[in-house]
N, C-alpha and C positions, 0 to 999 in steps of 0.2 A: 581325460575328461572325467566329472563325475556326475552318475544320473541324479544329485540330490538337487543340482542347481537351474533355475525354470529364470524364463525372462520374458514378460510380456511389452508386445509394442505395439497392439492392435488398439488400444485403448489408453488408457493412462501408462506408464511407463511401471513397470512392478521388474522388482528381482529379489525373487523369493527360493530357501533353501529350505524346504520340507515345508513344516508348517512356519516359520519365520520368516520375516518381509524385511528385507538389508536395503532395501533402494533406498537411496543417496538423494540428500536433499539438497546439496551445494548444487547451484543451475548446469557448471562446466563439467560437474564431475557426470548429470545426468545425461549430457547433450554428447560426452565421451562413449558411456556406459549405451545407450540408442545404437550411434550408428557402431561400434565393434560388434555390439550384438545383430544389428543387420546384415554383417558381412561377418558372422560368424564362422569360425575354421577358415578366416581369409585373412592374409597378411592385410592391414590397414598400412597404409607409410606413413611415417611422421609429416611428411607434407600436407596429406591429404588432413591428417586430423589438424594441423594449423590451420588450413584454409577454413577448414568446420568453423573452428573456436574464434577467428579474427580476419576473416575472409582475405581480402587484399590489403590489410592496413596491421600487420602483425609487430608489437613490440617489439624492441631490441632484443627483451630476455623470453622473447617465444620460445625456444625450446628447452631453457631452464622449468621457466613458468609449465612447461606442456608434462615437462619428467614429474614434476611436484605433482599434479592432476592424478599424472599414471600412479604415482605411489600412492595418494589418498584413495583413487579406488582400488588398487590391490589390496588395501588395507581392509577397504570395505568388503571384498569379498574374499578376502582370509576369514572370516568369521565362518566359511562353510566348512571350514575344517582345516587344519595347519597343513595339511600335506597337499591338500587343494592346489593345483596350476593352472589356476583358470584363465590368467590374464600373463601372458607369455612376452618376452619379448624376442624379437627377432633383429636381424642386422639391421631392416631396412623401415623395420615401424613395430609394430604392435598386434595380437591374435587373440581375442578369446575364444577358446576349445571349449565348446556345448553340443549335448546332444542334439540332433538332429529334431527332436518332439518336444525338446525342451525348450523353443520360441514357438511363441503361437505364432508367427506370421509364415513357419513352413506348414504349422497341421493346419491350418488356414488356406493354405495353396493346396494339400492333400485333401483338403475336404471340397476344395471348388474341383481338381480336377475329378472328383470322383462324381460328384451332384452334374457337371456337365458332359461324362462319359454317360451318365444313368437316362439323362435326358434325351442324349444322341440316339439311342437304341431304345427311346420309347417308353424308359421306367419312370414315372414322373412321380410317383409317390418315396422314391428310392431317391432320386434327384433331391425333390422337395428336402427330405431327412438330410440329406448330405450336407448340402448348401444351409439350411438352417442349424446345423451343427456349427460350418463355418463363421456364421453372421454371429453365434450365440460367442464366439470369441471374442468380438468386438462390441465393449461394453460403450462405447463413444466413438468421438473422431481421433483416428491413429496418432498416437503421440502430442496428443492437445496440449501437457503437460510440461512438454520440454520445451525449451529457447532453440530453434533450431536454423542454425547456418545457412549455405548455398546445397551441402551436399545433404544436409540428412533434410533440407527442404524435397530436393529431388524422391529421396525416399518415402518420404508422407505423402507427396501426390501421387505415389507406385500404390500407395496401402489403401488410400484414399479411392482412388480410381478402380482396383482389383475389390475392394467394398459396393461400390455400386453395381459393379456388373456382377458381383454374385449376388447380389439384391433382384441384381433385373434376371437372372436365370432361376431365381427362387419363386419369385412373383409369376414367370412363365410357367414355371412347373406348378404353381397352384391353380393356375387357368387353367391350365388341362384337367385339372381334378375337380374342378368345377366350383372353387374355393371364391369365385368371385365377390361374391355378400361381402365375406370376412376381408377381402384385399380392399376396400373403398376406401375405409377412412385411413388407413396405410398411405396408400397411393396416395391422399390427398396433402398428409402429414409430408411427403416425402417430396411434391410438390414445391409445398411451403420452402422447404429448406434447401431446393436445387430447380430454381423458378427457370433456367434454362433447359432441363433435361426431359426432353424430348421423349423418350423412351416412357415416361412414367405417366406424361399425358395420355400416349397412345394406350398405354395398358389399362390407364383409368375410364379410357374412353371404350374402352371393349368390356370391362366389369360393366360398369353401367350399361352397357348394351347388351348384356347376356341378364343383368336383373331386370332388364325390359323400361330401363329407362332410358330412354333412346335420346330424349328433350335435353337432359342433361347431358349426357355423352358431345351432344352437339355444344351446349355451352362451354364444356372443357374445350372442344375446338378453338373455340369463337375466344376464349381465354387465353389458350397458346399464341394465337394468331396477335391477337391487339400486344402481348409483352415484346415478343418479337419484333413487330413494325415497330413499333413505338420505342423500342429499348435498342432496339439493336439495328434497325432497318432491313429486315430480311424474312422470309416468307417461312412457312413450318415446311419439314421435308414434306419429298414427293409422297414417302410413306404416310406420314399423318393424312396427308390431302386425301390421301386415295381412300382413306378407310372414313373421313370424313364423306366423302362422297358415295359411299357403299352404304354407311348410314340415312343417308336420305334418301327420300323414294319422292313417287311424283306428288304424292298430296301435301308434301313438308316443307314446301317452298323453296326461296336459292339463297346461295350464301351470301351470308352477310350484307344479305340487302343488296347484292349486285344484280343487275342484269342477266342473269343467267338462266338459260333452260331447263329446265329441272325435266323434263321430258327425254331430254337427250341424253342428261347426264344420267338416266336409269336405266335406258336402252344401251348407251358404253359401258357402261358399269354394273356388273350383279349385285342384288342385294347380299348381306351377308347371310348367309345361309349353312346350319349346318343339319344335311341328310341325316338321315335314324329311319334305314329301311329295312331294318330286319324284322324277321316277322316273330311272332310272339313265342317265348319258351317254352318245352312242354313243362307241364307244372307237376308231373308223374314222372320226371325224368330218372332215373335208377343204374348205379353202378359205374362201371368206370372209370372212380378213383384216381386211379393212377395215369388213363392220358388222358383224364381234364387238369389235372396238374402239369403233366409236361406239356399239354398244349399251351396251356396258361402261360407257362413260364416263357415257351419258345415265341410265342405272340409278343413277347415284353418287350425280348433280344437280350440276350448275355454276350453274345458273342463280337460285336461292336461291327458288326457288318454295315459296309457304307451302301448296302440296296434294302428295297422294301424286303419282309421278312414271307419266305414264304411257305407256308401248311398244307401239304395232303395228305386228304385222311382218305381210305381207297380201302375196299370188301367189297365183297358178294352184296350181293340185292339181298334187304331188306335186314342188314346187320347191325343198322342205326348208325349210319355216317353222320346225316342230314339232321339227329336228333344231337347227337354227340358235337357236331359243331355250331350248330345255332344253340346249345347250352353254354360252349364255351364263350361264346359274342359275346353271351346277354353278360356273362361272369366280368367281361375284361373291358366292356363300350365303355366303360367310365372313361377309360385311359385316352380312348381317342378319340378328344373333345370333337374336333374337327369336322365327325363322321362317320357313319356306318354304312356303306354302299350296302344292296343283296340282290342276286340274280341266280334267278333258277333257268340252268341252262338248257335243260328240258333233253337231255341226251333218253332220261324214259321212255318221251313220248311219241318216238322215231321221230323227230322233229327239232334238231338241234338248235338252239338259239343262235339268233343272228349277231355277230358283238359288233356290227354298225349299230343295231338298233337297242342292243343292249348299255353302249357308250351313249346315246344319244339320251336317255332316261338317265345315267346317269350323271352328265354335262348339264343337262336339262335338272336335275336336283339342287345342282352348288346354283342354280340364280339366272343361267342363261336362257334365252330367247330363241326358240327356234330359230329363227333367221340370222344368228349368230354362232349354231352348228356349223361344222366343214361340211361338205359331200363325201369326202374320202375318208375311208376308216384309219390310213394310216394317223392321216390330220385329227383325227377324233383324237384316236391314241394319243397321241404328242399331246393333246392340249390336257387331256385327261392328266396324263403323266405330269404335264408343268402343273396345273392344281392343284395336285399331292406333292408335289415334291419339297413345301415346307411345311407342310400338315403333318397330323398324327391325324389316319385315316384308316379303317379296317373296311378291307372289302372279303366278304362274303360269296362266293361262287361255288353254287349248288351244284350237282350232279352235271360233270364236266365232260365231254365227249373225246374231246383231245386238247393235246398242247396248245394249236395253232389256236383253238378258241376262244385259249384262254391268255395267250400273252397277249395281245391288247388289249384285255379288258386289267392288267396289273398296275398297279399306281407306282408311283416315279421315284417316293423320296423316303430314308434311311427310319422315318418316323412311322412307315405304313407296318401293316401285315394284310398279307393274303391269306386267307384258308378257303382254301379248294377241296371238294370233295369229290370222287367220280367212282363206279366200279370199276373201271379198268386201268391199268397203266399207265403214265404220261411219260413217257419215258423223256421228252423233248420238252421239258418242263426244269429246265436247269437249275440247280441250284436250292430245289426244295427240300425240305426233312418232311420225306415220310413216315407215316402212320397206319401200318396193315391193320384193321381190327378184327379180331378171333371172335365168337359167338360168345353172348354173355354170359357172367358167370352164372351156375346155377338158382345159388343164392340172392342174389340183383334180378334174375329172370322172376324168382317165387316175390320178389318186394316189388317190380312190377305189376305182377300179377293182384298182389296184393293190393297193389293205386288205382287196379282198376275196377274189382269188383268185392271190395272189404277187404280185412284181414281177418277178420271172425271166420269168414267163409275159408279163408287159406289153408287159416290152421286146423280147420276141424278136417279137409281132406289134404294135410299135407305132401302126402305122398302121391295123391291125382294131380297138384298142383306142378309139383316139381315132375312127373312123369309129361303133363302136356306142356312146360318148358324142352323135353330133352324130345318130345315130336316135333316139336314146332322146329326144331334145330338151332335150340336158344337163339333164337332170333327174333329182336325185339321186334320188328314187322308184327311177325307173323304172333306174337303173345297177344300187342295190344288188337290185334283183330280177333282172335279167339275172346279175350277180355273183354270187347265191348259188345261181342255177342252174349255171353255170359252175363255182363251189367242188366242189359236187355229183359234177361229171361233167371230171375236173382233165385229161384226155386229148382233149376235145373242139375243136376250132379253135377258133377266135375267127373268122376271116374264115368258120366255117360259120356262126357265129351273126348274123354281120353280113349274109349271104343270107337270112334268114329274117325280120329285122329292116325290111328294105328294102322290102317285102310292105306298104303300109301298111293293107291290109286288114286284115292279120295281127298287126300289130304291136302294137294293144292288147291282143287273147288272149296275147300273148308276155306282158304286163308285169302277169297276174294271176295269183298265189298264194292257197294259203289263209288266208292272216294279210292279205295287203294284194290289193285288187283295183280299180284305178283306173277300171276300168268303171262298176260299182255308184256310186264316186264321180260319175262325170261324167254319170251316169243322175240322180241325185237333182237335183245342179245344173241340169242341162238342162232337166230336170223345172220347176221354178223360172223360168223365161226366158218371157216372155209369148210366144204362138203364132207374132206377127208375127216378133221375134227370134229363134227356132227357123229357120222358115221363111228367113228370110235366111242365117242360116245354113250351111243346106242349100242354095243357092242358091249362094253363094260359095267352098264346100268341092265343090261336085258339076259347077258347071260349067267351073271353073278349077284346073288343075294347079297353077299359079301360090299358093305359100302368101301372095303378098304382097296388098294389095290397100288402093286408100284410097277414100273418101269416091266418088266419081262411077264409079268400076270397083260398087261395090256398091251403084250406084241403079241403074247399069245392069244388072246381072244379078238384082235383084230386081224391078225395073220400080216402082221406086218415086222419089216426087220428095225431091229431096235432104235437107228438112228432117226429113222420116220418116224418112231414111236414115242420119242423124245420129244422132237419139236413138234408133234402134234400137243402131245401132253402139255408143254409151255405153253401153247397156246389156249388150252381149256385153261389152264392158271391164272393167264392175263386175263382171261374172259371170267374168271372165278364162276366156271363149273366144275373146277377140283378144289380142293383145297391140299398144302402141301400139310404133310405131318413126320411125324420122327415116331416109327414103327413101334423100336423097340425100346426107344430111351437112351439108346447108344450111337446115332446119329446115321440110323438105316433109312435112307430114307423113302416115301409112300404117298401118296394120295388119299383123300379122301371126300366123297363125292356127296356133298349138300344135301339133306333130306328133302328141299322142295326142289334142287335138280330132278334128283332120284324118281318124285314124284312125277314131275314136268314129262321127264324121256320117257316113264312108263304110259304115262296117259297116252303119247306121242305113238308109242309101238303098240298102243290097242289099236289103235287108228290105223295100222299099219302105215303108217304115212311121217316124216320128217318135215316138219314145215320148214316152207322156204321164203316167205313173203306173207306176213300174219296180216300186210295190209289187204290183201287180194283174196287169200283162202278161207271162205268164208266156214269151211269144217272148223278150219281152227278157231275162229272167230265164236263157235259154239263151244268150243269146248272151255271157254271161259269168260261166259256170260255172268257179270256180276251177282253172287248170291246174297239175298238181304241176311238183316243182322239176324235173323233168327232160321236162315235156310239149313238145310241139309246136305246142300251142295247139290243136288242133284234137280232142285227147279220143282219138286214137289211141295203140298202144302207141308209147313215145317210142324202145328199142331199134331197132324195124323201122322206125320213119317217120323215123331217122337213119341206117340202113343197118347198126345192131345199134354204132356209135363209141361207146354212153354204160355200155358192159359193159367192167368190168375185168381 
């Protein structure tokens, strides 16, 4: 083989040696030069190129006349170089030896398979590039240029045919990117030139119905339909009908001047609809980096898995789950046209979300009618799951209680992602890539800080800034509530608030508002923690200053033997009121216990008291009663219990 020799078939016939163009202009020699190059590194038989050249009706001196041909183009591609054997002969026919990238009609097949693996898993901008790479090889119709026989007719309708569906996987992938404007006049050209091909109607009928021209969309119907009867006698698919029918609503009249109910036909049939229920971004959002990248990435799919894609991001209260994945949504909705479910499943507010009623909002989004929900959640699920299972759809599911609540609320088909968020473990959540998140960096905690009440202000007390970051327990929660009390009161220090913060008694009354109160959170969770793990607990937070602590430090202050000390420990993990760490850097490994834990269990052992039911005990229900933005935590006037700083 030699790589200097290229031969194109996707468009005019070219065979080119570097920068020089050798294609043969005699009709036989070019209709030879086609199909060897089609079945390149394949014995051709002399049979087979007979039949090409003279089908059923072959001279006498056919295979004199056929040798003369083989000589005249060996000739012709002897000029790539005298040692060149490009055109081979063998016992039984003929072989031209080419590299594998040197016919466009294989990187043409490498470029569809890759554009329609990119699609499969949800890359549509990745697709799009792929497939238009492909198409950009095909400057015309395959081999326009050559006289072509029975056999290398066969090959042109192969070239032919694998051109339009990479056309129609291309045009999908722009849909999803929301490319529609720019596909119109495309689809309409494309139309013109394949007035039977179905696919292109329906595509043209969805671009016009995503630019909100709905009128014309219908006319492209109403056009499919009369070439059809009238050309061919036969009705457009079920497919077009149906999406004709999802375009009309009741005030739009019935088709094509029939008798039809248009009443009926919007109660069988949903409008088309696509959900966008997520809720708005923070616009201060800080840090991160690197798993908004890999969430991004793993939302797209790399991996070519034929189920939806699924994401949990999982920490301790108040780490910035919920902020960290409703940034990534808003980053990747583009990709899934189809759809953005979102439900907050309310594991907070001891009050777990119902996923009957959480599927029925979201069934109730794509177009349906009450009275055409199931009763039964399994039935929800199913129908949920068939809706997604040709879509590119993202759903969204907030602070998750358990497994069981959340696999029916997951969509069906290879083009979804789930991200799930919860503090605690799903462990019956199969098949997810999790995401532990560690407390923000210090630096992202000070430019938070900075989003929320200046950067002038940051820099002049840098080091109070970054000090009530490392109280707060880098935890974005608990900044932007110091922050917006701060916003508040724009005269107040910072090193005063970092004295008040230091207090860790104190310090969880600081970091509750009336919109967000991490108390009531960490009452429910605790709540939750079997008696024995409470008790240790309190045990490891009440007798040790010390937040650090591993395995034998908390047998010994619980007076328990190691292996009960163990599984109690996991279990305060799973509930993240430890967190795990590596001691010494050598892989010792330790605990260490949340600043607003720390604060939580102290407040808890002034009280003398463990709560057990924060819905019932009304002590505890005081101990954290929302403080406004300018309190003290303690329910006094915030003016006089600051010395009158927070008056302008």
């Amino acid at each position: 083989m030699t790589s200097d020799v290229a031969i194109a078939v996707m468009g005019a016939l070219e065979l080119r040696a570097g920068e020089r163009v050798l294609t043969p202009s005699a009709p036989k020699l070019r209709s030879l030069l086609a199909l060897l190059a089609l079945r390149s590194n394949q014995i051709v038989t002399t049979g087979t190129l007979m039949e090409e050249l003279w089908e059923n009706d072959p001279p006498v001196s056919a295979l004199a006349t056929l040798q003369t041909y083989i000589y005249q183009l060996r000739r012709v591609l002897a000029k790539v170089g005298p040692d060149a054997q490009i055109l081979q002969t063998k016992p039984q026919g003929y072989v031209i030896r080419l590299e594998r990238d040197k016919l466009d009609w294989n990187q043409f097949k490498d470029h569809v398979r890759d554009g329609r693996a990119a699609l499969d898993r949800g890359g549509a901008e990745a697709a799009s590039a792929a497939l238009g790479r492909a198409l950009a090889l095909s400057t015309g119709d395959p081999l326009a240029d050559v006289e072509a026989g029975p056999i290398l007719s066969a090959h042109i309708n192969e070239l032919t045919e694998n051109k339009l569906q990479a056309l129609e996987l291309r045009i999908e992938a722009d849909l999803r990117l929301g490319r529609a404007r720019q596909l119109i006049a495309e689809l309409k050209t494309l139309i013109a030139a394949n007035p039977y091909h179905e696919d292109f109607y329906f595509k043209l009928m969805l671009s016009l119905e995503y630019c909100g021209r709905r009128v014309e969309a219908l006319e492209v119907y109403q056009e499919l339909r009369r070439t059809l009867v009238e050309e061919l006698g036969i009705e457009p698919s079920a497919k077009v009908q149906q999406l004709q029918l999802q375009l009309l609503t009741v005030h739009e009249g019935s088709l094509s001047g029939a008798d039809t109910d248009t009443a009926t036909i919007a109660t069988i049939t949903p409008r088309i609809t696509r959900p966008a229920q997520l809720p708005p971004d923070l616009p201060d959002f800080a840090g991160r980096a690197s798993a908004v990248s890999m969430l991004g990435d793993l939302s797209l799919g790399t991996d070519g898995t034929p189920a939806a894609r699924l994401l949990h991001v999982t920490g301790m209260l108040g780490i910035g789950k919920t902020a960290l994945a409703l940034h990534v949504a808003h980053l990747i909705r583009e990709r899934f046209v189809d759809g953005q479910f979102h439900a907050d499943l309310g594991n907070g507010s001891g009050r777990p979300a119902d996923p009957y009623a959480v599927l029925g909002r979201f069934l109730r989004a794509t177009g349906l009618a009450d009275a055409d929900l199931p009763q039964e959640l399994d039935e929800r699920a199913q129908m949920f799951r068939s809706w997604t299972a040709d879509r590119n759809v993202l759903v969204l599911l907030d602070d998750a209680a358990s497994a069981s609540q959340v696999a029916p609320l997951l969509p069906g088909g290879s083009r979804c992602t789930a991200l799930i968020t919860s503090c605690c473990a799903l462990p019956g959540l199969h098949g997810a890539r999790v995401l532990e998140l560690e407390p923000l960096e210090i630096d992202s905690c000070a430019e938070l800080l900075a989003a929320l009440i200046g950067r002038d202000r940051v820099e002049r007390e840098e080091d109070m800034a970054r000090s009530i970051a490392q109280l707060c327990g880098r935890l974005p929660l608990a900044i932007r509530v110091i922050g917006t009390k701060l916003r508040e009161a724009p005269r107040y220090p910072l090193r005063k608030m970092v004295r008040r913060l230091a207090d860790e008694c104190r310090l969880l009354p600081e970091l509750c508002t009336e919109e967000r109160g991490l108390g009531d959170r960490l009452c429910h969770e605790h709540a939750r923690l079997s008696a024995d793990a409470r008790h240790l607990l309190s045990r490891i937070v009440g007798e040790s200053a010390n937040p650090f602590v591993d395995i034998g430090k908390a047998s010994a202050l619980g007076d328990l033997d190691l292996y009960t000390t163990e599984l109690l420990i996991e279990e305060l993990v799973r509930a993240r009121f430890l967190r795990t760490i590596d001691l010494d850097g050598y892989g010792a490994g330790g605990y260490v216990v949340p600043v607003v834990v720390r604060s939580f269990v102290r407040q808890n052992r002034q009280a003398h008291e463990v709560p057990v039911d924060p819905t019932t005990d009304s002590r505890i229900g005081r101990a954290y009663v929302p403080a406004g933005p300018l309190s003290v935590g303690n329910g006094q006037n915030p003016s006089a219990a600051l010395g009158g700083e927070f008056r302008r």
